[in-house]
C-alpha positions, 0 to 999 in steps of 0.5 A: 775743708770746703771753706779752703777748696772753695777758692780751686788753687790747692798745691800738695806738699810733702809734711817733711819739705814744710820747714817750721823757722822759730828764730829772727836768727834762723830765718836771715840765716836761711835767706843768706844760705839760699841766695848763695846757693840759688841757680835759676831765681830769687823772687823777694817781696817785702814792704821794705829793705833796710840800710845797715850790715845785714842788709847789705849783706842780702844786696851784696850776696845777690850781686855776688850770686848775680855774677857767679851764675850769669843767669840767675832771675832777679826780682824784688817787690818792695812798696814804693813810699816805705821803700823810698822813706830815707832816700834824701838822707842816702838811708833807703832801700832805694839807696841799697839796692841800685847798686844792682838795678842794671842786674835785678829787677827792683819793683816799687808798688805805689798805691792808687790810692795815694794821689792828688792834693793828699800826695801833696799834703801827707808827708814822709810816713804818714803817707804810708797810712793810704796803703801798701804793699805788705806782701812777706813773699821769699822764694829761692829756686823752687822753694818758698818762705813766707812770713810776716817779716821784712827784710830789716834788721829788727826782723833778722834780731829781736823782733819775733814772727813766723816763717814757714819755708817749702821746699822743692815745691815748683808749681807753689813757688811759681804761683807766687812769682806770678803773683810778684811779677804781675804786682811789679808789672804794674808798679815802678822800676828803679834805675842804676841812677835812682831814678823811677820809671813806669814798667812798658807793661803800666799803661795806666799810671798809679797816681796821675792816671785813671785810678779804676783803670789802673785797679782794673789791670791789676785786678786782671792780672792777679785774677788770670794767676788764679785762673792759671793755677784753678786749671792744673788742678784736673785731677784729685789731689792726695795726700795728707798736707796741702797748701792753699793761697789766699790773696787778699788785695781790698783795693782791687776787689780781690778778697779770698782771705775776707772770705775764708775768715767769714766762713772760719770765724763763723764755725760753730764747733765746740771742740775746735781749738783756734789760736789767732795772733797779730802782732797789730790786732784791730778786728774790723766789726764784722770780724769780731761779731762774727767771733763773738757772736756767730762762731762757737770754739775754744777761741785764744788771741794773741797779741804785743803788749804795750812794750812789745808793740813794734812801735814802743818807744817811736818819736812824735805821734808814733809813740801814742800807737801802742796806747791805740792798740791798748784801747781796741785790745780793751774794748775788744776784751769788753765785748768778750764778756758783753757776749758771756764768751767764757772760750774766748781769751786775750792774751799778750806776749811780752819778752825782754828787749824784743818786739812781736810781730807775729801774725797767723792762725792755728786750727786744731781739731785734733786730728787736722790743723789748718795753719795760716801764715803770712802778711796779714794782721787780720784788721782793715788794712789788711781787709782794704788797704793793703795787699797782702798774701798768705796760705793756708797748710792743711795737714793730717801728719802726726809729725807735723802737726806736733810740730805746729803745735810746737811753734804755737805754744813756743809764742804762747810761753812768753804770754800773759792774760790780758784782762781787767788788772791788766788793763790798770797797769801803767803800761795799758793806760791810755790817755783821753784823746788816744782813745778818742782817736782810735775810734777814728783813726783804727780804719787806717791801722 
């Protein structure tokens, strides 16, 4: 346990308040039933905000609830670039949501790193390559769930991932409305009019001011959060499920989830069972060293395969993403049998008509899982780019444990072994220059 109870912010749960989502369905099904039934806040962070029915639906059930209540808090954190692309065509998050920006507060985080003459070049999407708020972050009351999903159509229909919702844990749910209010207080606020202006409390501006500026008011916030949170836990904490943050924001120095894995991937424990998924695998060097290398468990990967890529079937360069992906999923599978690691297997997930955006780990030691969940893919735009969130539930409970065990194999019955007749089908095939780039360009992905 020391790897968890290093970083000092731990919050016990109850085993039953931890609700396991196995569906897209369940989890929009669930957010519509909150948003009507929440009486003091709905805190929402996303990368983005789709523009069809079940979007719209989220927008007008917070506006319906916004005037039922007269005193329900509002706030959504979405990316500023992401959460703009469409404004012009009147098909954005944007576009959605000022309807209730006299209400709500409506955050648009832009990166600091996105300024000056690359603003000007990178065009709509490809400036999101710089980085981004990923942050999957949906809390109703005192209840919170975190996934790795946005708040898009594809994600509430076909597009597979995890949630794990908490119930009626106070002090979990307002660290995490800590965390999205100091990330909004330092990002944009849309108007009622479409318009954006800078929050009183950014007094450095994200991309025409002084960039270690901006970082270092960010980073002081995010870290009196965790400093808050490290001095109510005075006491031991029993019981046998607990809950740990991890905020990864490479951007500003703050790296608790580099750390954790660092420890984790390195464990030399022959009998652990660890399950890793991404929807988008591209472990950074150190990682995968660190796995291969370093680390000695039983040790499965699972990933999309080239049709369950979110990207399958994108227009213009997009459509060469799931090549990439094939490309470091072969030269990761290269490396497995460089290093002899007989207990380590790529495997890849693939259901008809749906795409795979799962991400987390599953610790399995038999009588303790450790299960992480949240917004990271575990590659370098997680590690640098982006600001992402996750947790780590710890438990000793037999019924939960049984049901994490479910979940993990639930995403394992729709997967296949990725090894070298794989890599020969059509679908692998990677054209020269795509493999080429990825070596280039996997920094960014």
């Amino acid at each position: 346990m020391e790897y968890l109870t290093e970083t000092g912010v731990e919050f016990p749960v109850h085993a039953n308040s931890v609700r396991i989502i196995t569906t897209p369905k369940e989890f929009y099904d669930l957010i519509i039933e909150r948003i009507g039934s929440a009486n003091k806040r709905v805190y929402l962070s996303s990368l983005y905000l789709g523009s069809g029915k079940h979007e719209s639906a989220i927008v007008d059930g917070l506006s319906n609830r916004l005037e039922e209540t007269g005193s329900l808090e509002v706030s959504i954190l979405l990316d500023f670039m992401r959460g703009t692309r469409g404004e012009t065509e009147g098909k954005s998050s944007t576009t959605l949501l000022k309807k209730i920006a006299d209400k709500a507060k409506i955050f648009l985080f832009h990166t600091p790193e996105l300024r000056g003459v690359l603003r000007s070049v990178l065009g709509e999407r490809n400036n999101e390559i710089i980085g981004l708020q990923h942050m999957k972050l949906y809390v109703f009351d005192d209840s919170l769930l975190i996934s790795g999903a946005n708040l898009s159509d594809s994600y509430f229909t076909d597009r597979q991932d995890r949630y794990v919702f908490i119930e009626n844990c106070k002090e979990l749910a307002d660290f995490f409305c800590s965390v999205i209010s100091v990330v909004g207080s330092q990002s944009f606020q849309l108007c009622s009019d479409g318009s954006k202006k800078l929050g009183t409390e950014c007094v450095h501006h994200p991309f025409q001011g002084n960039a270690p500026e901006y970082c270092s008011s960010l980073r002081d916030g995010v870290l009196s959060i965790l400093e808050e949170a490290k001095k109510r836990k005075n006491e031991s904490i029993d019981g046998d499920t607990k809950v740990f943050p991890l905020i990864q924001m490479g951007m500003i120095g703050i790296d608790q989830e580099y750390q954790f894995l660092r420890k984790l991937f390195s464990t030399k424990e022959p009998s652990l069972d660890m399950t890793l998924a991404s929807g988008y695998f591209n472990a950074t060097e150190e990682y995968e060293n660190l796995m291969l290398n370093e680390g000695d468990y039983n040790l499965k990967i699972l990933i999309a395969s080239p049709d369950a890529n979110g990207f399958a079937g994108a227009s213009g360069l997009s459509r060469y993403i799931p090549s990439m992906y094939s490309s470091i999923a072969a030269a990761f599978l290269a490396a497995i049998e460089k290093h002899n690691r007989k207990n380590v297997e790529l495997v890849e997930w693939s259901r008809k008509g749906w795409s795979f955006h799962a991400k987390g780990l599953w610790c399995d030691r038999g009588n303790r899982i450790d299960t992480v969940i949240g917004s990271s893919n575990y590659g370098y735009r997680s590690l640098h780019r982006d600001l992402e969130a996750q947790i780590v539930v710890s438990t000793t409970n037999q019924n939960l444990m049984k049901r994490l065990r479910e979940e993990r194999d639930g995403l394992l019955e729709f997967s296949s072994v990725v090894d070298s007749r794989a890599l020969r089908r059509a679908d692998h095939h990677v054209p020269v220059l795509v493999s080429f780039l990825s070596k280039i360009l996997r920094r960014f992905f």
